[in-house]
N, C-alpha and C positions, 0 to 999 in steps of 0.2 A: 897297452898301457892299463895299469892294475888303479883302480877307484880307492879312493880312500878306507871306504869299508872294507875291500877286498883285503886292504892291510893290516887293519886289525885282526880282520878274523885269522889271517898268517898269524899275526902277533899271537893272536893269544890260544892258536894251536899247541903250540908248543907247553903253554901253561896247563891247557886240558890236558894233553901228553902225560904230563907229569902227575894232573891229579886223579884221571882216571889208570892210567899204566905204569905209574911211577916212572917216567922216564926222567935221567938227572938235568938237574938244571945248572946253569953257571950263577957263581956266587950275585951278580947282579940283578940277575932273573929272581932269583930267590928272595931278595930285596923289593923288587918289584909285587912279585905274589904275596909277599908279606903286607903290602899298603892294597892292595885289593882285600886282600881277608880284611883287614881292620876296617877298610871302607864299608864293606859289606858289613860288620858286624855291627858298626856304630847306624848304620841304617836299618840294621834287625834292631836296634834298641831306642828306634822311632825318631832319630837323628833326621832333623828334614837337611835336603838335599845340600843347601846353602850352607847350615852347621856342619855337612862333612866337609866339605871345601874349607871352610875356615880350619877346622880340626885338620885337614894334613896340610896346609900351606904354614899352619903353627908347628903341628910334630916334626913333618920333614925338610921344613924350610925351604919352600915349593912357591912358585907362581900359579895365580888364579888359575891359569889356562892347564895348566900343567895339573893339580889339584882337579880342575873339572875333568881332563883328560880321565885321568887315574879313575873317578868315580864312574865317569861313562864304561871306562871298559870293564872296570870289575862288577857293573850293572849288568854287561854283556856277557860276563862267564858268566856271574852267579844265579843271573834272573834280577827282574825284580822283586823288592821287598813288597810292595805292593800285594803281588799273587800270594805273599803268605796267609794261609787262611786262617778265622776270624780265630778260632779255638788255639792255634801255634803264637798268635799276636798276644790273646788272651795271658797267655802260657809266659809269654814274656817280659809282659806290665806287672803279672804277678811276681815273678822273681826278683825282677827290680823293687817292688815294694819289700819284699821279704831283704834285703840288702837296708833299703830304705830306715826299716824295723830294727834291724840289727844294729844299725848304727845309733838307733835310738837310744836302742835299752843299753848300747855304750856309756852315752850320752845320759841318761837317768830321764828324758824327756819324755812324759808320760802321756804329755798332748800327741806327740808326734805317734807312737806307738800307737794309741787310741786309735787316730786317723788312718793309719801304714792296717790296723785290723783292720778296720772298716772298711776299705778300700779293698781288700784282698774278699773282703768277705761278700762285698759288692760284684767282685768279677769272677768269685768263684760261684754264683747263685745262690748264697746260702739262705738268702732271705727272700728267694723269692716263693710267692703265695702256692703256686705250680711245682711241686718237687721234681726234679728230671728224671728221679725214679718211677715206678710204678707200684701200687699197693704189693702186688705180687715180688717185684723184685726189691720191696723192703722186707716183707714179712715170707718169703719163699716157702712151702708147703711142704713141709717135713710131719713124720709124725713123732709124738710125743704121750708121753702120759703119765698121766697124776695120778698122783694115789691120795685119799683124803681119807679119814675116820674110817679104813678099810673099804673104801667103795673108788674105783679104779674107774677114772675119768679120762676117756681120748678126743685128740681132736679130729683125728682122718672118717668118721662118721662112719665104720664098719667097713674100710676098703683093706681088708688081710691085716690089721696090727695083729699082732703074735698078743695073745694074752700071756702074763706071767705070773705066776702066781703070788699073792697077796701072804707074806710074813708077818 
């Protein structure tokens, strides 16, 4: 006698089947895999777990149990959103804001706008004191040279610049 688990993970072979080997699925399958994507995706877009429940017992006209069902197992293909790491999460508050923004400057809302930068510009570090660069890999060491009132200025301090001659 096969355990409950034992039957999902049956179940949802078939769905890894298909997304790692393309193997075909029957048109109801495919209906199903489609309510596990969008579960997954509404919980990439920081959907707490109870808001996806809600969200497919409203789309698909679904019972609680049936709705937790579905997010349990597309939790068990996909992984959890959770393990998404901090920089891919990062990645997707910004997107959202940048939609957020767009709808703004639709809108002519200049407050909002304001706010949708600042935020983006809050998670993408820009202000912070710490540049995530390094002096070196702002200013990378190339050589160059000036020419001023005919006296030929470099910056690489005698390491082979080619002199040229001064016209």
């Amino acid at each position: 006698m096969s355990t409950d688990l034992e039957k999902v993970n049956d179940k949802l072979d078939k769905f890894r089947d298909h997304l790692l080997h393309r193997q075909p699925l029957k048109p109801s399958e495919h209906e199903t895999l489609e309510k596990y994507r969008k579960c997954f995706a509404w919980r990439s877009k920081l959907f707490s777990p109870q808001q996806v429940v809600n969200m497919l017992m409203q789309e698909y006209s679904i019972k609680y149990s049936q709705a937790y069902q579905v997010m349990a197992e597309s939790t068990k293909l996909y992984g959890l959103v959770e393990d998404i790491d901090k920089a891919g999460t990062t990645k997707i508050l910004i997107e959202g804001l940048y939609v957020a923004m767009s709808l703004a400057v639709k809108d002519r809302n200049a407050e909002a706008i304001i706010a949708a930068t600042r935020e983006i510009a809050k998670l993408s570090r820009l202000h912070d004191e710490q540049s995530p660069l390094s002096a070196d890999d702002l200013m990378p060491a190339r050589t160059v040279k000036y020419v001023q009132n005919n006296v030929t200025i470099s910056n690489n301090n005698g390491t082979g610049l080619e002199e040229l001659p001064i016209e």
